[in-house]
N, C-alpha and C positions, 0 to 999 in steps of 0.2 A: 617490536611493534609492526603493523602491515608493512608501512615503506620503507622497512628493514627486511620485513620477510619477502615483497615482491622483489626487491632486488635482486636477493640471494636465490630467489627460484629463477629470473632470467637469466643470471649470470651463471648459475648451476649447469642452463641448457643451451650457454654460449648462444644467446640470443642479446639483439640489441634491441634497445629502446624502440626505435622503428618495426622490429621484425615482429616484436609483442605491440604493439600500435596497429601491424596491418593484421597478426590475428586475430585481434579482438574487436577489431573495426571502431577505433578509435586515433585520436591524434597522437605523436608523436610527445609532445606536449603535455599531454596527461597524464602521461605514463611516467612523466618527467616531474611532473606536481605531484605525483599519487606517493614517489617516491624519495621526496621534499617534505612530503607534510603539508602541502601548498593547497593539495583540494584532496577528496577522495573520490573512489568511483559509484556509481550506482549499484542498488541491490541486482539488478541485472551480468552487471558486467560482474559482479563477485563472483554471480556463482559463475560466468564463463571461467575466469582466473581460477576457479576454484579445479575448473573440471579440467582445463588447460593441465595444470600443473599437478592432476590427480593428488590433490589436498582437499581437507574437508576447509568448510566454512569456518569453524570452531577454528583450527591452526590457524587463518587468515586474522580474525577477529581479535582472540582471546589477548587482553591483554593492553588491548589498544581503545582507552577511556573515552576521549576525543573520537575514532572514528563508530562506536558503538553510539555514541549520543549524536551522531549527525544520522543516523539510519536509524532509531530513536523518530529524530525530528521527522525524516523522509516517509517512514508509515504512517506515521500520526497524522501527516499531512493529506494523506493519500487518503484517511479515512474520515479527514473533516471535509473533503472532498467527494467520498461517497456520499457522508450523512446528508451534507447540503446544497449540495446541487444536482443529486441523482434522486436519494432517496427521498426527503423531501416535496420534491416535485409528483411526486410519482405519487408519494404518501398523499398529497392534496388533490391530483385527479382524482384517482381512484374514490377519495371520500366523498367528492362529488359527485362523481359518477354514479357509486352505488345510492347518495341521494336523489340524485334525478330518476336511476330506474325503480326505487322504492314509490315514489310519486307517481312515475308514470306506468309502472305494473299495478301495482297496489290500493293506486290511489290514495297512499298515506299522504296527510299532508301536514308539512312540515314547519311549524313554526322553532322556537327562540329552544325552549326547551327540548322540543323531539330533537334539533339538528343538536345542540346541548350534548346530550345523550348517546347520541348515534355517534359524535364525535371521540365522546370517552370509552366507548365499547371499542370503535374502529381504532382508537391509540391502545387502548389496553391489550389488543389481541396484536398489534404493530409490536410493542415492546415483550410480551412473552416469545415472539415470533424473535426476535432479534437476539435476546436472552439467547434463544435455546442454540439458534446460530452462533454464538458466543463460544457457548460450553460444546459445541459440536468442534470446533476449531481447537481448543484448547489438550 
């Protein structure tokens, strides 16, 4: 598993706990829990370790249940964190926005149904937009 396999690559390059702690610019500590089972490291520091030790991510990973479902949890988090406090906000100016310049270029004026309306077209073309970013990444 990883704090089997980080071991064996420090101790392969006759490196101590410290000397891998000040190349990866982390504690002493960590390095020391990562290879305990105590905590693991961030998707950051993976792949330093990963490039450190000229190993793929896959060797580092494969195999290890517990750390694959904690980096699992940590994107998932990361993109409940996009959805709702980036995109979100951004998705509700924006629909304003173009409400108020439709009124005040246009002169449309807006009640219960038009904004209704404007609101399912502005979500429908949100979620094909985000769809295709999806399958773009994939």
């Amino acid at each position: 598993m990883f704090a089997s396999k980080i071991k064996e690559l420090r101790k392969n390059q006759n490196l101590t706990q410290q000397d891998l702690a000040d190349i990866l610019k982390v504690s002493r500590s960590s390095i020391s829990k990562w290879e305990t089972k105590a905590s693991y490291p961030d998707i950051t520091t993976l792949v330093q370790i990963s490039d450190h030790f000229s190993v793929s991510l896959d060797y580092l990973l494969k195999g290890d249940v517990e750390m694959t479902g904690q980096l699992d949890k940590e994107v998932n988090r990361g993109r409940f964190i996009l959805k709702w406090y980036i995109e979100l906000p951004l998705f509700i100016i924006s629909f304003f926005g173009i409400t108020l310049i439709l009124n005040n270029l246009l002169g449309i004026k807006f009640n219960i149904v038009t904004e209704l309306i404007t609101a399912i077209v502005f979500y429908c073309v949100y979620k094909y937009l985000d769809r295709k970013q999806k399958d773009k990444l994939k």
